[in-house]
Each structure stands twice: as structure tokens, then as C-alpha cells.
C-alpha positions in Angstrom: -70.4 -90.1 -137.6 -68.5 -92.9 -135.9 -65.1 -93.4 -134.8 -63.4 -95.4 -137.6 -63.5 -99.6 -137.0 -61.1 -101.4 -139.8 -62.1 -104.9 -140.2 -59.4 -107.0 -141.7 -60.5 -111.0 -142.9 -60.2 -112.9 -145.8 -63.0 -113.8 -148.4 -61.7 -117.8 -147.8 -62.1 -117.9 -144.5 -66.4 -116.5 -145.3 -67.2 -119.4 -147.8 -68.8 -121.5 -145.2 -70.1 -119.0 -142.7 -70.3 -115.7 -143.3 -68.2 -113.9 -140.2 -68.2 -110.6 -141.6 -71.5 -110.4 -142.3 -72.8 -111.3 -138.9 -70.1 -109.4 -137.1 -71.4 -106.2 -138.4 -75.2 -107.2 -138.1 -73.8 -107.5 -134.3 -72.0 -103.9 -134.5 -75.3 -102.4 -136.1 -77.0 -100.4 -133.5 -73.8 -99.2 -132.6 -73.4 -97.3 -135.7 -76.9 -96.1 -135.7 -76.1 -94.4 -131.7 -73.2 -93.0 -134.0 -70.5 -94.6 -132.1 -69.0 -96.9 -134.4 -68.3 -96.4 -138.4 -67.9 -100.3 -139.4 -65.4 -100.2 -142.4 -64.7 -102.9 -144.3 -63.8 -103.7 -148.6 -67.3 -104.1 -149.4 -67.4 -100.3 -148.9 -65.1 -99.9 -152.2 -66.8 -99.1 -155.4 -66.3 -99.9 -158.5 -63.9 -97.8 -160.2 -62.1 -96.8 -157.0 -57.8 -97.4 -156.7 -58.9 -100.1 -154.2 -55.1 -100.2 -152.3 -55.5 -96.8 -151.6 -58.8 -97.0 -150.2 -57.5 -99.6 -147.9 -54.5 -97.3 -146.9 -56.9 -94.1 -146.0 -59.0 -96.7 -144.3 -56.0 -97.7 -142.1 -54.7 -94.6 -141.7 -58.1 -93.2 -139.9 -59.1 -96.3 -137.7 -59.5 -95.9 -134.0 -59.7 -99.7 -133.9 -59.5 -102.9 -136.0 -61.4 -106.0 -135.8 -59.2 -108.8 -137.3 -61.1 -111.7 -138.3 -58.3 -114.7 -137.8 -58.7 -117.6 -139.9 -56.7 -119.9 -142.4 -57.2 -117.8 -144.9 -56.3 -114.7 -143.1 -52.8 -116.3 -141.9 -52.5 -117.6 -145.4 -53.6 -114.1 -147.5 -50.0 -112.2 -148.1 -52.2 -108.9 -148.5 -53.4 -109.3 -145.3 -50.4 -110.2 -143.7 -47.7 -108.2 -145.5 -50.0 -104.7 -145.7 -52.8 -104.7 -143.8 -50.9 -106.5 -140.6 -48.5 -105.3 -140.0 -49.6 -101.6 -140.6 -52.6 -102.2 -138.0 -49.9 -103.6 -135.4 -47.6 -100.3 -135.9 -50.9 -97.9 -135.5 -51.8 -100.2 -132.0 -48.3 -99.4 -131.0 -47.8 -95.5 -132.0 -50.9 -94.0 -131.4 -53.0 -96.6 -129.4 -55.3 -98.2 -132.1 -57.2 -100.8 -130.6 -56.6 -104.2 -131.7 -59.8 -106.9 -131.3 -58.2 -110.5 -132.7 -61.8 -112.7 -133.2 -60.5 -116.4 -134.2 -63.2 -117.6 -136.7 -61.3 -120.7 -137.3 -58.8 -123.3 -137.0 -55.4 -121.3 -137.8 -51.9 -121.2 -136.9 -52.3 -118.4 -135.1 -49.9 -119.1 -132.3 -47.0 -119.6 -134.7 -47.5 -116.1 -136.0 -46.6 -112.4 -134.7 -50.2 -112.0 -133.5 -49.6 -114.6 -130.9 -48.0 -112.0 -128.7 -51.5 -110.1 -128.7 -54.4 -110.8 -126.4 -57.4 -112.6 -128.4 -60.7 -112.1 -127.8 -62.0 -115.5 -127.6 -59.7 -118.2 -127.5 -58.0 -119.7 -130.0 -58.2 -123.4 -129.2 -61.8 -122.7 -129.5 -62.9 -120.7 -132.5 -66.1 -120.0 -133.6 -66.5 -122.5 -136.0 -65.9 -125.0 -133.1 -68.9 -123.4 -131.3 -72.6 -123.8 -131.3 -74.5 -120.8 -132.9 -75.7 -119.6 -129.5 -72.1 -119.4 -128.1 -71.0 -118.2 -131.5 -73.6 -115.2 -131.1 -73.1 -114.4 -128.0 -69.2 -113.8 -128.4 -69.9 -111.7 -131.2 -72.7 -109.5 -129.3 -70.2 -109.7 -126.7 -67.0 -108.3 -129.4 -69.4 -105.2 -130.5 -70.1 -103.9 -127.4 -66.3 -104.5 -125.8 -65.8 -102.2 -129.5 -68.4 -99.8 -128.8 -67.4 -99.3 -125.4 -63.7 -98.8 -126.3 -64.7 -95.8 -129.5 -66.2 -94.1 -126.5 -63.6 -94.1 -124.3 -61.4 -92.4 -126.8 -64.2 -89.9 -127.1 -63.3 -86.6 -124.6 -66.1 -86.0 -122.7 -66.8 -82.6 -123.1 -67.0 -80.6 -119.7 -70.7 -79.3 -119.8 -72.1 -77.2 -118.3 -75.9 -78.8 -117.6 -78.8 -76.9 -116.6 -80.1 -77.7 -113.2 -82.8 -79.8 -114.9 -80.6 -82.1 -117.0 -78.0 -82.5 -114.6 -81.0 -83.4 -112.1 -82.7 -86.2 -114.3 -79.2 -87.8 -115.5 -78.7 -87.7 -111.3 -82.2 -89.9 -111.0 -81.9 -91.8 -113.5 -78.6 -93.0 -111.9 -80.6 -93.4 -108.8 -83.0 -96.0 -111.0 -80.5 -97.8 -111.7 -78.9 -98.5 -108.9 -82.4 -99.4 -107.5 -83.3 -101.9 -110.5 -79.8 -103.3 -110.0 -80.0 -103.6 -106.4 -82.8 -105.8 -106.7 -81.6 -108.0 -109.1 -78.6 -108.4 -107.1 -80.8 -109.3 -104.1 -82.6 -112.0 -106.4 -79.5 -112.9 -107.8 -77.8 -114.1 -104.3 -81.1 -115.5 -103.3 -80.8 -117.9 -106.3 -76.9 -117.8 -105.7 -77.4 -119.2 -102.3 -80.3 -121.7 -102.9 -78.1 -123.5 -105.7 -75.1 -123.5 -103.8 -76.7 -125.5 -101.2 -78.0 -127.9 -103.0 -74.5 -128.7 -104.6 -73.4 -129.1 -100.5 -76.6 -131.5 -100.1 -76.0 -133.6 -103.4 -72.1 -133.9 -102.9 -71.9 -134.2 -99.3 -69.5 -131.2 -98.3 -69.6 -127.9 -96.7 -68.7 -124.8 -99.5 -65.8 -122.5 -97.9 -64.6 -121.3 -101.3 -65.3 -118.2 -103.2 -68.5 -118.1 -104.8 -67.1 -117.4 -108.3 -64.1 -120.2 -107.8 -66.8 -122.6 -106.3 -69.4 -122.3 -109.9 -66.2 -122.3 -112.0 -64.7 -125.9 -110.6 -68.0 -127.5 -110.2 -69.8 -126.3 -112.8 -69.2 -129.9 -115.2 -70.6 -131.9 -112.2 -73.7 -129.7 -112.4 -77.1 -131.8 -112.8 -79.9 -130.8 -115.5 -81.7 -128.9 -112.8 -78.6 -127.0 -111.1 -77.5 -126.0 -115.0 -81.0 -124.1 -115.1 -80.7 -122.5 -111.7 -77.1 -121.8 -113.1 -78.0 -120.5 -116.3 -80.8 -118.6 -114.3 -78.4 -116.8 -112.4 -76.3 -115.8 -115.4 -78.8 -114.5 -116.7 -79.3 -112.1 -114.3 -75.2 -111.0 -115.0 -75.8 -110.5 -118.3 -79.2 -109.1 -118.6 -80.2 -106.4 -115.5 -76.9 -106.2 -113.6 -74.9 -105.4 -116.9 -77.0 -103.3 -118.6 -77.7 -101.4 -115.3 -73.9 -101.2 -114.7 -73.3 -100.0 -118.0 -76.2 -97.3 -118.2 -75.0 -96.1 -114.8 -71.3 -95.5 -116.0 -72.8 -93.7 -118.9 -74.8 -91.4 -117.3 -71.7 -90.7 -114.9 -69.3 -89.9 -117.9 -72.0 -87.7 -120.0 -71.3 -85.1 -117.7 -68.5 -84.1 -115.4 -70.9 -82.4 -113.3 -72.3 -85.6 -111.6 -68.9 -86.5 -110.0 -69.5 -83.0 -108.1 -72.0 -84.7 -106.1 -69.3 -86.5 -104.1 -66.3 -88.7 -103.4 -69.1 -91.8 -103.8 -69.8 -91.2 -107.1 -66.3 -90.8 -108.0 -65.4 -94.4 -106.3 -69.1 -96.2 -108.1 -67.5 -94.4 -111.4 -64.1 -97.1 -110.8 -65.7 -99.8 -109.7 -68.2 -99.9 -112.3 -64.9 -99.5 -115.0 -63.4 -102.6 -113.6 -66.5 -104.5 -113.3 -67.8 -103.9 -116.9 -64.1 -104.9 -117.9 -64.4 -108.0 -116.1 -67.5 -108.2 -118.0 -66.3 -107.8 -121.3 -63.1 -109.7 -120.9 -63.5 -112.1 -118.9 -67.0 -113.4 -118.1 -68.5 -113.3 -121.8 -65.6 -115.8 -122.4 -66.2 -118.3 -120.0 -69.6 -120.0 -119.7 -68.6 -121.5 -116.1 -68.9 -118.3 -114.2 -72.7 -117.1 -113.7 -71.5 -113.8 -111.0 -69.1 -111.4 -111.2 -68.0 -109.5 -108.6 -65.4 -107.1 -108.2 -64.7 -105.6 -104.6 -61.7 -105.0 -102.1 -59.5 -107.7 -103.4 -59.4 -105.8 -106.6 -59.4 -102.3 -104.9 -62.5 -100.8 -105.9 -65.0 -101.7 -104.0 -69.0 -100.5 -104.2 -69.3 -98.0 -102.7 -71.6 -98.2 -99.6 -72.9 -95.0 -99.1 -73.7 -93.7 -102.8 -77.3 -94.8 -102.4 -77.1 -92.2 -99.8 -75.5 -89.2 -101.6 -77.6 -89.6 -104.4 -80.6 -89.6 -102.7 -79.1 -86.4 -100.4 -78.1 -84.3 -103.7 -81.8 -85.5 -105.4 -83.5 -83.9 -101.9 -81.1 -80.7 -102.0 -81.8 -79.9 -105.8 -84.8 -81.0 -106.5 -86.3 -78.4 -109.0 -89.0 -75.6 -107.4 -88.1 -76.8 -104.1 
């Protein structure tokens, strides 16, 4: 089973759209992989002491999903038990703390202020079109997921030669398949950019991420679909590739054996999938994401290399 999520909402702020509902549809295949256990009221049957199924339900979360609304800020169950329980946990043993604003609230005069929300709160879901709407929740289950298995220990295994091998080329894959969609991605990056220089006259010196992010209103019909084009490519093969490679990196200590490289792909891919999740799924006016020197991890150049050089050296029957 799962590590424990808590979600906290209020039945009045679900009347008009159903938050909880799609929330977990969202954090689904999540608890299938057995990496999160979504648990929410719903899960109380009839005949149980309800309050005390809330408290053991408190009382085991690794994290909490609290699904801010009027009704939430308004509920003094929520905000007298549930609240300010989940805010002690987040303090004395780490319990993660993902604050989703569903709707128009008064969030900011409350204690919750002081903590970081996932989206922002002068723009809550129900201010959103369904498409953004989904996308920040798809976004919220995997920032969830990816924090349950952090807090996971990775056990220190001891692979046989042919498991360690495969996880090593299928990290090799992936950096391949997200190589080239980096090499597309700057094609298109480049292309768009210069068209921008062509239509308003000037010569781009900026940062390619600060350049999208102020121009990005004064973008015409066709520049929005190379944009979106290019964004694409963030969210679909670059992240998922990112993400897979991390994985296969923490699923066994053995693979940071191979070298130095693989230790410094292991940090840059942790700040970059960070970046990802906190920062880029939130903003639709940045289509790259980059995270190099100025942030002091940089990819690694010569992991392509090592990889291939511990693949050649341990290749089985060789």
C-alpha cells in the first residue's frame, strides 16, 4: 500500500464542481503503482465514530492535500481540528503540506497565508478554463507522488549483473530520446525567436526563458502554436524522460557506482524536475526550462560517455 495522502475540503465548496472527485481521478494511477493511498471522508462507513476516523487518518498522513475554498475557510471543523493539526504534523515530523485554491477565499487573511500554495490564489481554479484547470491538477498528483517517494528509503540492493545492466540502458534510452527532443526543441526554440526579432524589429540578447516570459502576450496566432509546440515538448518527452531517468537512478544505489557523472545527472535532474513541478506547470508563459551553472547543477557533459563506457565494460557474456 501507499504512503498515507489526507485530503481536507469542504462539501460547500464541491456543490458546483466537484474538486475532490477530479483530484483523485488525477491521483489514480498513482495509487494503482502503490505510491499513494488517497484518503479522504468518503472512506468512513456507516456506523463508524467518524471523528476518530479523521484523527487516525491525521495521525498516519505523509502528506495532505487541502482543498482551499470559502467553505473550507468558513468550516470550523476544518479550521479548528483538521488545520491546525495538519500544520503541527508539517512542522514536527515533515508532513507535506499541498494548499490547491479551488476558489475565491480569504485565504491570505488566514494562517495558511504563511504557506506556499500550489497554484495561485488570485487565480483559483474556478477562475480557469477546464484545460488549465486539468492540467494543475495532473500537475498537483504527480508533485504528490513524486514527494511519497522521496520519503520512501531506497533500499541498498544488491542487483544482479543483469538488472543492474538493463536499468543502466534504459538510462542510456533516455537520455538518447531526450537528447533529441532537446535538439528539436531549440530548433523550434530558435526558429520562433527569430521571427519575434523580424516582426518587432529588434535583436534578442536576453535569456531565452526571460525573453518567452515578457513577450509572450504580444505573441501572434501563429507564434502561440510554435509556442505551445515547444511546450509541448517540456511537458511531454523532456519531462517524462527526466523523470524516468531519475527513477531508474534512485531504484538502485548501484548505478551511482558507475561514476561521478551519474551522481551530478542524479542533481541536476532533482532541480530541474522541481522547477518543473513548481514552477513551470504554474505559469503558461514559459515553454523551456532549463537549469544549468547559474543554478549550480549543471548537465553533465560527459555522462553520455560513462554510460556508454560501463554498458561496453559489462555487457553480459562478453
Amino acid at each position: 500500500m501507499g504512503s498515507a495522502l489526507f485530503i481536507s475540503y469542504s462539501r460547500a465548496d464541491m456543490q458546483e464542481t466537484d474538486w475532490l472527485g477530479r483530484l483523485k481521478m488525477y491521483l489514480a494511477p498513482f495509487g494503482r503503482q502503490g505510491i499513494i493511498d488517497a484518503w479522504d471522508d468518503q472512506r468512513i462507513a456507516p456506523g463508524m465514530l467518524w471523528r476518530d476516523e479523521i484523527a487516525r487518518a491525521l495521525d498516519d498522513a505523509a502528506a495532505a492535500v487541502l482543498l482551499i475554498g470559502p467553505g473550507f475557510l468558513a468550516s470550523d471543523f476544518v479550521m479548528e481540528r483538521e488545520v491546525p493539526r495538519l500544520l503541527r504534523s508539517a512542522h514536527d515530523r515533515g508532513l507535506a503540506l499541498f494548499l490547491l485554491l479551488v476558489g475565491f477565499s480569504g485565504y491570505h487573511a488566514t494562517e495558511l497565508n504563511e504557506y506556499q500554495a500550489f497554484n495561485s490564489p488570485e487565480e483559483p481554479l474556478e477562475s480557469l478554463q477546464r484545460s488549465e484547470q486539468n492540467r494543475i491538477l495532473n500537475a498537483l498528483a504527480i508533485a504528490i507522488a513524486e514527494s511519497l517517494r522521496a520519503e520512501k528509503p531506497h533500499a541498498s540492493k544488491a542487483s544482479d549483473g543483469r538488472g543492474l545492466y538493463d536499468r543502466v540502458l534504459a538510462i542510456q534510452r533516455h537520455l538518447s530520446d531526450t537528447r533529441m527532443a532537446f535538439v528539436a526543441q531549440c530548433r523550434r526554440r530558435d526558429d520562433l525567436v527569430a521571427a519575434i526579432e523580424r516582426r518587432l524589429k529588434f535583436d534578442n540578447e536576453m535569456e531565452y526563458e526571460k525573453f518567452f516570459f515578457l513577450y509572450y502576450n504580444q505573441l501572434t496566432d501563429g507564434e502561440r502554436f510554435e509556442f505551445d509546440q515547444i511546450r509541448a515538448m517540456t511537458e511531454g518527452p523532456l519531462q517524462t524522460g527526466n523523470r524516468r531517468i531519475l527513477e531508474a537512478i534512485e531504484g538502485d544505489d548501484a548505478v551511482l557506482e558507475i561514476g561521478p557523472e551519474i551522481t551530478a545527472l542524479r542533481q541536476h535532474l532533482v532541480f530541474w524536475l522541481n522547477k518543473f513541478d513548481r514552477v513551470f506547470t504554474a505559469n503558461r508563459a514559459m515553454c523551456l526550462l532549463y537549469t544549468g551553472v547559474e543554478d549550480g547543477v549543471p548537465f553533465p557533459p560527459r555522462v553520455d560517455a560513462a554510460v556508454k563506457t560501463w554498458l561496453h565494460r559489462h555487457k553480459p557474456g562478453a
